[in-house]
C-alpha positions in Angstrom: 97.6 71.9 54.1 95.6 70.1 51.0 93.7 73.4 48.8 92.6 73.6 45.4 93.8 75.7 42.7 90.5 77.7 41.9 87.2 77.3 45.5 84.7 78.1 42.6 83.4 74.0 42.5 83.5 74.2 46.0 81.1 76.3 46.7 77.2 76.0 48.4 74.4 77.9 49.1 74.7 76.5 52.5 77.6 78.4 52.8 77.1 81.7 54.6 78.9 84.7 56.7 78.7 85.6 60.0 76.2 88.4 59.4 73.8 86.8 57.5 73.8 83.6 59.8 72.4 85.9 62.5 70.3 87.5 60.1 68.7 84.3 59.6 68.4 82.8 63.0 66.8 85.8 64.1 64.4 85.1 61.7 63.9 81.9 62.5 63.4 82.6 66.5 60.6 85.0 65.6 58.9 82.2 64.2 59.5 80.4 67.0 61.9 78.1 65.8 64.6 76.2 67.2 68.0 76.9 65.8 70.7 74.4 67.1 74.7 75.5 66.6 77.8 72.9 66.7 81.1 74.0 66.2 84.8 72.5 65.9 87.5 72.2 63.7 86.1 69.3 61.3 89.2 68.3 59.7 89.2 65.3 57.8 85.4 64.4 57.9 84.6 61.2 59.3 81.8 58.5 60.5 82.1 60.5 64.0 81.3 63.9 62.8 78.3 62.4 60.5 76.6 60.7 63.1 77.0 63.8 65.7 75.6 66.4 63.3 72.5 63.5 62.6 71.4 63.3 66.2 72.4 66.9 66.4 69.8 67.8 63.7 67.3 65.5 65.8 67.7 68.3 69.0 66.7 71.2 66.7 64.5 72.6 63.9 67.6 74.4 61.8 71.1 73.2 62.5 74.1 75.4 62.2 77.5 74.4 62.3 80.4 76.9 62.9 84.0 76.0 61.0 86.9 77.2 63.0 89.6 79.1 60.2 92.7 77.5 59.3 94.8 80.3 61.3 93.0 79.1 64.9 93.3 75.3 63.8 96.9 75.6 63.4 97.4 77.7 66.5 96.2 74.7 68.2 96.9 71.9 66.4 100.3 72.3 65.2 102.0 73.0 61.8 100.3 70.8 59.0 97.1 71.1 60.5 94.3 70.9 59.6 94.8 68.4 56.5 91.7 70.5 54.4 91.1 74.3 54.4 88.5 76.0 55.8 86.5 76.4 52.8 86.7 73.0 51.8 86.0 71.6 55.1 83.0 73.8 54.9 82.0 72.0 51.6 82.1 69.0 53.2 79.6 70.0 55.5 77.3 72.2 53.5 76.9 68.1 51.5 75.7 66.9 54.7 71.9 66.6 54.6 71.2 67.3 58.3 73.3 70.6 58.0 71.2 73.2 57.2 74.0 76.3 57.6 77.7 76.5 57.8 79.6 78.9 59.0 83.8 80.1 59.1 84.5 80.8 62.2 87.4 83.1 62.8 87.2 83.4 66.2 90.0 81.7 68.7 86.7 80.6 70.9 83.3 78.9 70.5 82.0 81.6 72.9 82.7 84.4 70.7 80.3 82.4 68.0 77.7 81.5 70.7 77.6 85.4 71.6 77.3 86.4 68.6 74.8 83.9 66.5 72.6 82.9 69.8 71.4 80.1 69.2 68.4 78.4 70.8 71.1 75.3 71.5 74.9 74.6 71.6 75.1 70.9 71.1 78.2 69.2 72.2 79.2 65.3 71.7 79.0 62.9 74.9 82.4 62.7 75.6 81.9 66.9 76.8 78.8 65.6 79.6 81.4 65.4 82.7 84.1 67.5 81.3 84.6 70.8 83.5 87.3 71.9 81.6 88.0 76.0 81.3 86.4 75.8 77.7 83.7 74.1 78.0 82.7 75.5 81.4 82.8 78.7 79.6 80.8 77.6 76.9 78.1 76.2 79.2 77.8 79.9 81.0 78.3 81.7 77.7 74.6 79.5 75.9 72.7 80.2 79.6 73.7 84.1 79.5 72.5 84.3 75.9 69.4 82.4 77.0 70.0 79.2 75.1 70.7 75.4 76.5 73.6 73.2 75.7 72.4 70.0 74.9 74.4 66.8 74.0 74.4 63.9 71.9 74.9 60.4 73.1 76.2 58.7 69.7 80.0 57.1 70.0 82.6 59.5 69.7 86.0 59.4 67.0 88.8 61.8 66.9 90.8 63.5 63.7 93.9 63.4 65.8 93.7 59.6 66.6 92.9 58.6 63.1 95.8 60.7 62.4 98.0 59.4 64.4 97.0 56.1 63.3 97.6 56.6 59.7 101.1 58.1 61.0 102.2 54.9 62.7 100.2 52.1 60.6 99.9 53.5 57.0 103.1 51.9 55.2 105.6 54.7 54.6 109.0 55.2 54.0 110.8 55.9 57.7 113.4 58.3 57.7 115.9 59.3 60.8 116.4 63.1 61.6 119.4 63.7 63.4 118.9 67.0 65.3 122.2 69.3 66.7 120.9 71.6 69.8 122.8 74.1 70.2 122.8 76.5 67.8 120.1 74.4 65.8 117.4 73.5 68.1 117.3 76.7 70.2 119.1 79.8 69.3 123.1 79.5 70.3 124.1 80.5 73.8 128.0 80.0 74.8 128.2 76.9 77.4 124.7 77.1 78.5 123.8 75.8 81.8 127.2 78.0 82.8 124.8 80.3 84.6 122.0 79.5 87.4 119.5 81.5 85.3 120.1 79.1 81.8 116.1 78.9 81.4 116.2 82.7 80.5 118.6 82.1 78.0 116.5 79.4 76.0 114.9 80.3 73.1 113.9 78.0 70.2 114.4 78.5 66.6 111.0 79.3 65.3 112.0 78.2 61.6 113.2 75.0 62.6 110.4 74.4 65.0 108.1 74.7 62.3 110.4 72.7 59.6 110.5 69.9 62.0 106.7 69.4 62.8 106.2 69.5 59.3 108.4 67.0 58.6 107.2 64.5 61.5 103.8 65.7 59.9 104.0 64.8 56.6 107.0 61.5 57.5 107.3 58.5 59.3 109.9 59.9 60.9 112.1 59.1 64.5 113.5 62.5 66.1 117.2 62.3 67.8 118.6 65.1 69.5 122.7 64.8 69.6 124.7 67.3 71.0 128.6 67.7 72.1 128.7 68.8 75.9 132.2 70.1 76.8 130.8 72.1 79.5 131.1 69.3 81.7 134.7 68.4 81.2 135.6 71.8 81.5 133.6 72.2 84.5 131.2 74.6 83.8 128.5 72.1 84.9 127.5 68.4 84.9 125.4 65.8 83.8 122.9 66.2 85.8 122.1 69.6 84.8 122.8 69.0 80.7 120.0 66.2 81.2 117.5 68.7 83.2 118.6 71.4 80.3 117.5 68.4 77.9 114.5 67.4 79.7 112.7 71.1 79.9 113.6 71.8 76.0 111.7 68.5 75.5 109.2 70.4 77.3 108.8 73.0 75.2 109.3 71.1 72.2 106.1 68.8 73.0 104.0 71.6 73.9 104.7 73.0 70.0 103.8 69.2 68.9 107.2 67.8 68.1 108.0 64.0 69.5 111.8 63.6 70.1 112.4 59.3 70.9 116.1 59.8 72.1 117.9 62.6 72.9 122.4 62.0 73.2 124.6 63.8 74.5 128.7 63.7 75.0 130.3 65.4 78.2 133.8 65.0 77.1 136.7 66.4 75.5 139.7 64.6 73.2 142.7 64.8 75.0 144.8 66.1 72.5 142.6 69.1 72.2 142.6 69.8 75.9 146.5 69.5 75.9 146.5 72.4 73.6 144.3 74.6 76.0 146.4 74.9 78.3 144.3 78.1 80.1 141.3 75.6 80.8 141.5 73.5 83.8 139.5 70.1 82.1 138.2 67.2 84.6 140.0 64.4 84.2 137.3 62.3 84.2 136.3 63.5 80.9 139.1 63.8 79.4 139.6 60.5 76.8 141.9 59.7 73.7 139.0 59.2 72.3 135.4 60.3 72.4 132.0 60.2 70.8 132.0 63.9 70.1 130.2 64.5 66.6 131.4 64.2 64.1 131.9 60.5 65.7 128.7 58.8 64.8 128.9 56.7 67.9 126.2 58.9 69.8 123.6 57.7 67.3 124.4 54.5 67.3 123.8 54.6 71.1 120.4 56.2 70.4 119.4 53.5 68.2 120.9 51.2 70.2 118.2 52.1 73.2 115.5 52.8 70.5 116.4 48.7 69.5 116.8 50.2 65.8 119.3 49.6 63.1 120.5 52.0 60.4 119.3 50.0 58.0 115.4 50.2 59.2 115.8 53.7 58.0 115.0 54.7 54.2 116.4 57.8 54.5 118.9 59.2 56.9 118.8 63.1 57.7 121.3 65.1 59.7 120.5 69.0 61.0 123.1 71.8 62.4 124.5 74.6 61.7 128.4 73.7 61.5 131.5 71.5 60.6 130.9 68.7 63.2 127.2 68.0 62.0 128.4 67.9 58.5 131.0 65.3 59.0 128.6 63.4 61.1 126.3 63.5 58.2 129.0 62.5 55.7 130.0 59.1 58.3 126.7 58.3 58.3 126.5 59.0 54.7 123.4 60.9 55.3 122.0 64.5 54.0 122.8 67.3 56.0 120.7 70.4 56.0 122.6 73.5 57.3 120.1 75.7 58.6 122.2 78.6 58.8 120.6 81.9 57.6 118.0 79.7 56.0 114.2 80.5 56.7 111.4 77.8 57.0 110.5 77.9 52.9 113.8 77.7 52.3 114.0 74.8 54.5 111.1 72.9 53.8 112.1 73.0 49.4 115.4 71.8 50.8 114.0 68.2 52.5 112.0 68.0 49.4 114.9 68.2 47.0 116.2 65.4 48.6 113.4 63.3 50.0 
């Protein structure tokens, strides 16, 4: 998140809490004015959010505009959101001539701010005129029960996480490849998992390198590959089928905490000459082979890039993540970085990529 190192030229009479906002509007009611309220995140001002608060101002004699706080735009946007704190994306507004008053908001909802300021109208953008969605339903009910109207404008509508996601894939910058291990890495280290019917149970991710890798694919160009050795299914514990439905629902949970993975790699088999020497295991001869792709073989990411139709070389910067000896000798054939994330916390994770990128 971008700050400053001291708010005091960031600051605006505009600017005002909770408590005095309702103070005001009170005020203004008794004298039979119309107060108008219009809340959101705000990050990143743009031609969209200028435009909306204009019309806005045109539905109502004061407009007030609600900030959400950095803690709830995170929660719901994702680590390295929102680009601009709350109090200088409040600035930003309080400069706006058809924005009379800004609040921070540091309630999770827009109802909460409706109930508690009750304004004369909760204006929304055109895109919300059809939505039924949970939220905005609510938000409809929650203006009618404080005995306000939501009202909407009809201007085009832009969104901060397009224009986002736009500079992400069109603003020149250098790409860089993270090389991901699972087990271990990825989600906190369960023997063989996928041995046992109940495996979901057993998946939890690792909240320090969740958070490491949004903000690296954040802040970087950068492609996500998830490789992992899989001798579970020469050994018979289970199969393919069930590593890739084991893949498939982390990938579920790793979208819903905003991280993109574009190939995910996995090797079922087991070198021969190790499962000679263990003799105790029964191995599937199917997947047994003088030789495999097991890391710290680096042919698993060339397969990866290989689908992906990438080369190493479109890569200025080559990254490799895990938490033991195979992933470090993948990164040194790759001759990539490696980041052992052993015992390591997010800070200590995040001054670690920026040593060396």
């Amino acid at each position: 998140m971008l700050d400053v190192d001291s708010i005091d030229e960031y600051v605006s009479d505009k600017i005002v809490s909770n408590q005095k906002a309702k103070k005001i509007i009170d005020e203004l009611k008794h004298k039979k004015k119309t107060v108008g309220l219009c809340h959101g995140g705000y990050d990143l001002l743009h031609p969209g959010h200028i435009k909306h608060l204009q019309s806005a101002k045109k539905l109502c004699d004061v407009l007030f505009v609600s900030v959400t706080s950095d803690r709830f735009v995170t929660e719901r946007k994702g680590i390295g959101r929102p680009i601009f704190d709350e109090n200088l994306r409040a600035f930003s507004l309080a400069a706006l001539e058809s924005v009379d008053y800004v609040i921070i908001s540091n309630y999770k909802r827009a109802t909460d701010v409706i109930v508690q300021l009750k304004p004369s109208f909760y204006i929304k953008g055109p895109d919300f005129i059809n939505k039924k969605t949970k939220g905005i339903t609510e938000e409809r009910k929650v203006i009618r029960d404080v005995g306000g109207t939501i009202k909407y404008t009809r201007d085009p509508t832009l969104s901060t996480t397009k224009i986002i996601d736009y500079i992400i894939k069109n603003v020149n910058r250098d790409k860089i490849l993270l090389i991901v291990d699972r087990d271990g890495t990825l989600i906190e280290e369960k023997e063989f998992l996928g041995k046992k019917n109940n495996w979901k149970e057993h998946i939890k991710l690792n909240a320090d390198v969740i958070d490491f890798l949004s903000y690296i694919q954040t802040k970087k160009n950068a492609i996500l590959m998830i490789v992992t050795n899989q001798t579970g299914v020469a050994r018979g514990y289970f199969n393919c089928r069930q590593v890739e439905e084991i893949n498939s629902y982390i990938n579920m949970l790793l979208n819903k905490n905003h991280i993109t993975v574009h190939n995910w790699q996995y090797c079922p088999d087991a070198d021969q000459a190790y499962a000679e020497k263990m003799r105790t295991i029964k191995f599937k001869k199917d997947f047994v082979k003088i030789k495999t792709k097991r890391k710290p073989c680096p042919d698993m990411v060339y397969d990866g890039l290989n689908e992906l139709k990438m080369k190493i070389n479109d890569f200025q910067g080559i990254i490799v993540i895990g938490d033991r000896e195979e992933d470090e000798g993948l990164a040194k054939n790759l001759h990539a970085y490696y980041i052992d994330i052993k015992r390591k916390k997010y800070t200590q994770l995040i001054s670690e990529f920026k040593d060396r990128c």
